[in-house]
C-alpha positions in Angstrom: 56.7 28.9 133.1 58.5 32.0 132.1 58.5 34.9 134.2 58.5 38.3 131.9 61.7 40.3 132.5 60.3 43.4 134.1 58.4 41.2 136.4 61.4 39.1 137.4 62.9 42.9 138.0 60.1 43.5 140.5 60.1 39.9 142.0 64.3 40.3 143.0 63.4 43.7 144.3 61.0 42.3 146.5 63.1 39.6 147.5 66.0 42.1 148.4 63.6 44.4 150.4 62.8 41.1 152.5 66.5 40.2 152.4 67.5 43.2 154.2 64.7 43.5 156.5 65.5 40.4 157.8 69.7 40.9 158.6 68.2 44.5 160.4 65.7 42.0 162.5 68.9 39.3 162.8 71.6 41.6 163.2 70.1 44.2 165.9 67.0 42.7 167.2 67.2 45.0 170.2 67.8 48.1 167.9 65.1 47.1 165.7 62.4 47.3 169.0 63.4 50.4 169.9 63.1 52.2 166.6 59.6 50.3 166.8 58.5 52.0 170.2 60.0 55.3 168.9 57.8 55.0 166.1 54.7 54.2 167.4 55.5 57.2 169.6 55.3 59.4 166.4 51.9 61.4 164.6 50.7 59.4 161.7 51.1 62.3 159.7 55.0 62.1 160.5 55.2 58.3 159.5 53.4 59.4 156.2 55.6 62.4 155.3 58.7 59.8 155.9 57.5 57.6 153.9 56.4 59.9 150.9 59.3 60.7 151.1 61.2 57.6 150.6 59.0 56.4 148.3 59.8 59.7 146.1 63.4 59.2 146.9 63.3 55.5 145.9 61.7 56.2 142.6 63.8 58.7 141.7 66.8 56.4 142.2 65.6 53.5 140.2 64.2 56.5 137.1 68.2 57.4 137.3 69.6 54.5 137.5 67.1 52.9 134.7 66.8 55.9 132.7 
């Protein structure tokens, strides 16, 4: 089965987001647990805004970098 080009795109994204989640979990597993309790420490409105706006910033890479 052949997997569509722009959907192979999305699948190695995917797979690098999990890739580099898991070498901050490997690599600094004590750092990683305190970022966690600092966040749960936080509003949700806080979380949301943050990631808003890395979503926008994220985008806006991959519009530039695409074109």
């Amino acid at each position: 089965m052949r997997i569509d080009d722009s959907m192979a795109d999305l699948f190695t994204a995917l797979a690098l987001a999990i890739t580099i989640e898991g070498a901050a979990y490997a690599l600094f597993p004590d750092g990683m647990k305190g970022m966690m309790r600092q966040m749960l420490e936080l509003p949700a409105t806080t979380l949301r805004g943050a990631g808003l706006t890395a979503m926008v910033f994220g985008v806006a890479v991959v519009w530039l970098i695409r074109g």
